[in-house]
C-alpha positions in Angstrom: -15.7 -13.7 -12.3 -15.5 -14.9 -8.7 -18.8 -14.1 -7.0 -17.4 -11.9 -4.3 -16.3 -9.2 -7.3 -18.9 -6.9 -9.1 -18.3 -5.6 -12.8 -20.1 -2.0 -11.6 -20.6 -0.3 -8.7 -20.6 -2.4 -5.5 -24.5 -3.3 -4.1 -25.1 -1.4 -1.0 -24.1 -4.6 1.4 -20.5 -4.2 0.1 -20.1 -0.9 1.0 -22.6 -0.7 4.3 -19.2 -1.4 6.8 -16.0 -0.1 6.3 -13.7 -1.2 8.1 -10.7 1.2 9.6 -7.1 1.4 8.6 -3.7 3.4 8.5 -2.6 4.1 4.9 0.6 5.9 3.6 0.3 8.8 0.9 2.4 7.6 -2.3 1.1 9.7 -5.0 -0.9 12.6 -3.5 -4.2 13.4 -6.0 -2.9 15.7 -8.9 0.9 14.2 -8.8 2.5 13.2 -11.9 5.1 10.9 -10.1 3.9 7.1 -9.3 6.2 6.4 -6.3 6.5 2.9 -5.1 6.2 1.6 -1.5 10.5 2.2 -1.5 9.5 5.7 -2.7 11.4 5.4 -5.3 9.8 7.0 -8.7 8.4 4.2 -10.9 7.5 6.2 -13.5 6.4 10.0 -14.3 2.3 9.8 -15.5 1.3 11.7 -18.7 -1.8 12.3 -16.5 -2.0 13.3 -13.1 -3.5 10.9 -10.5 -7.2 11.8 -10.0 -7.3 10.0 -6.2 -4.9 10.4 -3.5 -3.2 7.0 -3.8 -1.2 5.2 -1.1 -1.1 2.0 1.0 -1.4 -0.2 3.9 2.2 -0.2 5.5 1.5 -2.9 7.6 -0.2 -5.5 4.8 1.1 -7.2 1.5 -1.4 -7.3 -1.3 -2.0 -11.2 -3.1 0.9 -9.5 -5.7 3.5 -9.4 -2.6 3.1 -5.4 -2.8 2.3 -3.2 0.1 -2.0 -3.2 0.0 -3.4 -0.3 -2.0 -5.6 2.4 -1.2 -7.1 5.1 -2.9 -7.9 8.1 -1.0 -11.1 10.2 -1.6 -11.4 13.9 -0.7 -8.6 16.8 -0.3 -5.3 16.6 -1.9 -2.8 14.8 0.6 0.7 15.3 0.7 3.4 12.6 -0.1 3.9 10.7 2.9 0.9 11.8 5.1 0.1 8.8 8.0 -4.0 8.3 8.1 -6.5 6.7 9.8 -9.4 6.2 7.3 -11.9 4.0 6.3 -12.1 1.7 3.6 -15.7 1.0 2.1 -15.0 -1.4 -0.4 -12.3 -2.1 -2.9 -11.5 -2.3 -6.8 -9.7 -5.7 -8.3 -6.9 -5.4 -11.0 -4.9 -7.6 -12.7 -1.4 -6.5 -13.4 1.1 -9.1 -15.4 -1.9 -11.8 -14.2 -1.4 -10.8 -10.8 -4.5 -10.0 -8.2 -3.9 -6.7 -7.1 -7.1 -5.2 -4.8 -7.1 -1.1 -4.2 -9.1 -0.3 -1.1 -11.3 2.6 -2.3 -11.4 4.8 1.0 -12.7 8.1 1.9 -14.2 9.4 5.2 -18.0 9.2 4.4 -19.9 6.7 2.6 -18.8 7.3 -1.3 -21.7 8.6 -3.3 -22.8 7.1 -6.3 -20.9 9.1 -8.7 -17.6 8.8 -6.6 -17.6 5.1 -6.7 -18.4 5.4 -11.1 -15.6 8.1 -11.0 -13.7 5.3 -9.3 -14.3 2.1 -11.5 -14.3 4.2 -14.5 -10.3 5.3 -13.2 -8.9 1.9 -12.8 -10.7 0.4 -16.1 -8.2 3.3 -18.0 -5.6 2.8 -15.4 -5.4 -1.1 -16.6 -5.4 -0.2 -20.0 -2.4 2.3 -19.5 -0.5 -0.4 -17.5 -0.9 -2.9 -19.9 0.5 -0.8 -22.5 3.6 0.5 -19.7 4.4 -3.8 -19.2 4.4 -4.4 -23.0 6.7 -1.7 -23.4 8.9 -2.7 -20.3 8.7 -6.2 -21.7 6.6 -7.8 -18.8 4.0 -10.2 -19.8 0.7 -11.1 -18.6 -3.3 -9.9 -18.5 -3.9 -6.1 -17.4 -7.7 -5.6 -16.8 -9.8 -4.4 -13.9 -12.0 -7.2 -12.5 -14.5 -5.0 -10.4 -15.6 -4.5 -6.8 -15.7 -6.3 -3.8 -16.0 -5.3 -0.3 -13.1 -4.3 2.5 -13.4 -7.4 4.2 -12.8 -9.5 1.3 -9.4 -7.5 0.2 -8.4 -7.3 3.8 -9.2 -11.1 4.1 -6.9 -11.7 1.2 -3.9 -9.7 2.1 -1.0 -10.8 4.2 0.8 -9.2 7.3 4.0 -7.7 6.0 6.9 -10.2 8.1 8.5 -6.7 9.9 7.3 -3.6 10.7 8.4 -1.3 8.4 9.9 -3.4 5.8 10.0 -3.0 2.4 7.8 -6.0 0.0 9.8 -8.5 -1.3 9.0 -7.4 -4.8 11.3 -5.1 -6.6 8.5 -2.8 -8.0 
């Protein structure tokens, strides 16, 4: 594990600055249908999404996707624009790709909300790795653990044009 990521909970230094952001509303918390940055639907959940889940329109992720981030609070609509912070950020591997999810929210995310959080994305891995062996894509599915904002910010790109869409077709 690289020492910037943590298997639990962040310590307190990784969540102590957030750092502030615009994010898009994909899937709005208690939606069935995973959009993708195109806004095309992906695929319709068995579950609903427990988080408001969206991205960074103006960053690519280290998988060439638009950045995630996962909204705490309210339910959002599909497509709300906010400003918000991000206080740290989850690590997945998808098809053995590095795929960080800002966790953000607009206070400092308890203790519970950020096991809520990890506990989310360790399932969420499982059920992708069992959507890419069905859809035929290979490659490890497993959530890594935490690191901070800065870190997932650092390693994230500047999408080429403003409002385009990623260069991957997913």
């Amino acid at each position: 594990m690289h020492p910037a990521l943590f298997a639990t909970a962040p310590p307190a230094a990784a969540c102590a600055t957030p750092v502030e952001l615009d994010v898009v509303i994909e899937v709005p918390r208690g939606s069935f249908l995973k959009r993708g940055s195109s806004g095309r639907i992906d695929f319709v959940s068995p579950l609903p999404c427990p988080f408001n889940y969206g991205a960074v329109p103006t960053l690519l992720g280290l998988e060439g996707d638009l950045l995630d981030a996962l909204v705490l609070g309210p339910r959002l609509a599909y497509g709300t624009h906010l400003r918000c912070r991000a206080w740290g950020a989850v690590t997945l591997t998808d098809r053995g790709l590095c795929d960080d999810k800002l966790i953000c929210c607009a206070h400092r995310p308890s203790a519970a909300e950020l096991h809520a959080v990890l506990r989310f994305f360790h399932f969420y891995a499982r059920c992708k790795g069992l959507l890419n062996l069905w859809r035929r894509r290979p490659g490890r599915n497993a959530c890594d653990g935490w690191c901070s904002a800065a870190y997932a910010l650092a390693r994230a790109r500047p999408l080429a044009q403003a409002g385009a869409l990623p260069p991957v077709p997913f």
